[in-house]
N, C-alpha and C positions, 0 to 999 in steps of 0.2 A: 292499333288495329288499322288494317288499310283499307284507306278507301280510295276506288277508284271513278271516273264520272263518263257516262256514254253520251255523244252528241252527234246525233246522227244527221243533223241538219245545221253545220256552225256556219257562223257568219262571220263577216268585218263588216264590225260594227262605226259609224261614223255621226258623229252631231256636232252641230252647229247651234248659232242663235242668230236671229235676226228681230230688230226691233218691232216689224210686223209684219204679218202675210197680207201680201196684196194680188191678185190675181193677175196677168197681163203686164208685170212691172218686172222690173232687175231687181232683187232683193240683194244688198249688201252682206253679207254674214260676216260672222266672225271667223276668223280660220278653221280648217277641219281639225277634229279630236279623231283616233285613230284608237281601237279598242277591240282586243279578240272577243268575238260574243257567238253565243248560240248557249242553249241551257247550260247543260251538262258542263262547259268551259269555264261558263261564270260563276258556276257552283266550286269547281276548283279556285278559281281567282279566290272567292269567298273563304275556301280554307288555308288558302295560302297568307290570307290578311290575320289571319284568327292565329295563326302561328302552327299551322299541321302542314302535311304534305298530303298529296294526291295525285295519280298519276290520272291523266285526261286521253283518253280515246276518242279518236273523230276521224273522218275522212276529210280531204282538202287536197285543192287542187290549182294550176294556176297563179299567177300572181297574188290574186287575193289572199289564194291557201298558203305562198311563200310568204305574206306579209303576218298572216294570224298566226304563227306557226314562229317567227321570229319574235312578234309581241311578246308571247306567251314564254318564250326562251331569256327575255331582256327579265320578266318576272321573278323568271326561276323555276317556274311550271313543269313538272315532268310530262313528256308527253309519246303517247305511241300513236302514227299518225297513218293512216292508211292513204297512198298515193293514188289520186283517182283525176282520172282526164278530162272532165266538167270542171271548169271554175266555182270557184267555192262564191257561194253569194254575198251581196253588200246589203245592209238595211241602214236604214237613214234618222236620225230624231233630230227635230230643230226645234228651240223653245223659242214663241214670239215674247223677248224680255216685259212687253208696254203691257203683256194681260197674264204671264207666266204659263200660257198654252204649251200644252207640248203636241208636236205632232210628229207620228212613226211611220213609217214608209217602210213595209217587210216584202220583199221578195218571195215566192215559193223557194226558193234555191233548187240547186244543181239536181237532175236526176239520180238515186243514189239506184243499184239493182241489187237485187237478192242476194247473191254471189259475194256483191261487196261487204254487205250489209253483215253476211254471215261472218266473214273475213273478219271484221271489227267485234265481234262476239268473240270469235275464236284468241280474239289476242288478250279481251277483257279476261275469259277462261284462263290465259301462262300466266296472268297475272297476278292469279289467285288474293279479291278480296276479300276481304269480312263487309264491308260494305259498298256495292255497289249504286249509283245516282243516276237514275236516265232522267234525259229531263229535255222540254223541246218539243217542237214538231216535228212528225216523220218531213222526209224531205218525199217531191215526186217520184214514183217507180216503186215505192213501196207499200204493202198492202195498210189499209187503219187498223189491223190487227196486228201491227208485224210487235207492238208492245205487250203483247200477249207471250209470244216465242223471246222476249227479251224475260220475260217475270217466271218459265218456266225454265228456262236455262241459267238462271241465278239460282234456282232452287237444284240444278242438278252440282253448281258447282259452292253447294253450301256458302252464300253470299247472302247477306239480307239486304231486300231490293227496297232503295227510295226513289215513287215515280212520280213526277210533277212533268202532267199532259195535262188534253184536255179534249173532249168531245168522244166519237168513236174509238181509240187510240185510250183514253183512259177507260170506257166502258171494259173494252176487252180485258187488258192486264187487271183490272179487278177480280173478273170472272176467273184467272188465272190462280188470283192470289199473290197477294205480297206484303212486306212488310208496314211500310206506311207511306200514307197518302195523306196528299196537301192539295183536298179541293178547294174550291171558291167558293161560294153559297150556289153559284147558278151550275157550278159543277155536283156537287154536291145533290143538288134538287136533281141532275138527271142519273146522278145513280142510283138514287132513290125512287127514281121513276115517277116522279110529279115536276107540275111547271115551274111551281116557285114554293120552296118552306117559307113558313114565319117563323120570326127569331127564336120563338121558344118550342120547335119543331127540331130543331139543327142537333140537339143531343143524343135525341132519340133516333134520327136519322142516319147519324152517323154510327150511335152504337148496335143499332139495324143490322148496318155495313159488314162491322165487326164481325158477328153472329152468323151469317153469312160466310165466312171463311175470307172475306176478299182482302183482309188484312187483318195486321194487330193492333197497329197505331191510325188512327184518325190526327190530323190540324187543320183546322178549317180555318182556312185566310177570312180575315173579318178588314182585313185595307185596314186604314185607320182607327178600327176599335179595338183592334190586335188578332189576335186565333183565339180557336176552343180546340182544347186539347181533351182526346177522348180514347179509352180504352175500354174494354170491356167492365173495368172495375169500376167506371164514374167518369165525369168531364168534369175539367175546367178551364173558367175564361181566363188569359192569360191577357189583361189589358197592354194597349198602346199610349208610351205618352206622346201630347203634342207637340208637332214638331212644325217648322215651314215648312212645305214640299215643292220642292225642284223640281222633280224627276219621277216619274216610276219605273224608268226602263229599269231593269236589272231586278228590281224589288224582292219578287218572287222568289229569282235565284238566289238572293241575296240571302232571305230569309231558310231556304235549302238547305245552302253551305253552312248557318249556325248551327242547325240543329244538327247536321251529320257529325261534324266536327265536334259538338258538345255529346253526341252519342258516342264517336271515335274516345273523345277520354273517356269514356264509364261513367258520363252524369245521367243523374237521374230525368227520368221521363220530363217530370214537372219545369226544372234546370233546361231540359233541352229545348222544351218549349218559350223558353224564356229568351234565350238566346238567339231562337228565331224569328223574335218577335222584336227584339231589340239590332239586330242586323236588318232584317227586312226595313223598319224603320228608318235606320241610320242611312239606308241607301235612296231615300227620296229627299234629302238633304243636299246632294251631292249634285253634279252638274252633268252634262249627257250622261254618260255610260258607263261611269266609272267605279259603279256599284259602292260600297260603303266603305268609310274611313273605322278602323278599329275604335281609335281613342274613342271616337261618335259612340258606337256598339257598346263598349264597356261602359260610357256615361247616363245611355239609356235602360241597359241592363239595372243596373244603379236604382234607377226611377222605378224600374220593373219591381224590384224584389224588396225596396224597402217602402213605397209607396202604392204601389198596384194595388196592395192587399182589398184597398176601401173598396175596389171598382169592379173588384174579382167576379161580382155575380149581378151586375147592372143587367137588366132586358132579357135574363136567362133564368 
């Protein structure tokens, strides 16, 4: 089954380390790490590690856009790339080693317009998936609905849409409808329309959602207690094991790419949950940007499915 991943706002990505932030000082770092990023991209990366293929849609442009665009080539990444005259943007992560801080530095990126925006649609359409990933910020020049006309154009080209946004921009494509959604708790609470659930809130909120039409799949990132996987038939908590954490950049997407790709072969709901929960995991292990190592994924998967079972319904 194909899947393709939309990234309307990509970056190059870069981090460093330095032994500590001081204000006013030269900080030493360690050499730059050089890494195509922006959602929709890293999501590919993610199935490209798992062993699928994906073909990746983005605009870029510039140097930068030469450099992400080459990365992603040295990978093996299929990619269809729309030529745009704004410089693609840099974001920065540098971990102070002496406290394991990590600090992010994101740019808004390059203005993207309608015109192009549609452009990058029209090519996701020849491409004809089974499953389509937006994922990311809009970039400037485009409306916080414009993921609204992203979740209604997958439904006209029979795609089933996976959106991991956030704020206005996920409000909308809900109201649209789509397949599933990977909110946070604090995302979650706003499409629920309150400030904050408590943990034994989140089932029902999500399966709210459901009922609602805004989708079919519910995974509510829980960061290190793992997701709740939720359908209209029931939830369950899919625990996380412990791990060190490096990093979170990437996390998210990381966690994305399993579940698409464990959706791509025919596993079951409960399976793909697993597997996004064991990626997502394995990539805050890892060192700036480089999202997760397989063997990591398959080791924790492992822990997932022969050990989770005791944890499956802790605070729920």
């Amino acid at each position: 089954m194909k899947i393709v991943t939309l990234t309307l706002n990509p970056a190059l990505d870069k981090s460093t380390e330095v032994e500590r932030m001081a204000p006013e000082s030269k900080l030493r770092c360690s050499a730059l790490r050089y890494d195509a990023g922006g959602g929709g991209i890293n999501v590919s990366k993610g199935v490209a590690r798992l062993g699928g293929q994906s073909v990746a849609v983005f605009p870029a442009g510039g140097m930068n856009g030469q450099r992400l665009r080459s990365l992603l080539d040295q990978a093996g990444i299929e990619t269809d790339v729309l030529e745009t005259q704004e410089e693609t943007r840099e974001s920065y992560a540098v971990r102070e080693t002496s406290t394991n801080h990590q600090f992010r530095f994101t740019p808004p990126g390059a203005p993207l317009t309608d015109d192009e925006a549609e452009r990058c649609l029209a090519r996701v359409g020849q491409l004809k998936p089974d499953w389509l990933v937006a994922s990311g910020s809009l970039p400037p020049g485009l409306p916080e609905t414009y993921y609204e006309r992203v979740a209604a154009f997958a439904k006209q080209i029979g795609a089933k849409l996976i959106l991991d946004t956030s704020g206005p921009a996920l409000q909308a494509a809900a109201d649209e409808g789509l397949y599933l959604l990977k909110p946070n708790l604090a995302e979650l609470s706003a499409l629920a329309g309150v400030n904050k659930l408590e943990m034994n809130q989140v089932d029902d909120a999500a399966m709210d959602i459901i009922a609602k039409g805004m989708c079919e799949v519910v995974v509510v990132s829980l960061g290190p207690r793992g997701a709740l996987l939720v359908t209209r038939n029931g939830f369950e908590h899919i625990p996380a094991p412990t791990v060190e954490k490096r990093t979170t950049v990437g996390a998210g997407d990381s966690m994305v790419a399993g579940m698409v790709w464990a959706l791509s072969q025919r596993k079951p709901l409960r399976e793909m949950a697993q597997w996004g929960v064991a990626c997502g995991t394995a990539a805050t292990m890892g060192a700036g940007t480089e999202l997760f190592q397989r063997a990591d994924a398959e080791r924790l998967l492992q822990w997932i499915q022969q050990y989770g079972e005791r944890y499956r319904f802790l605070d729920f």
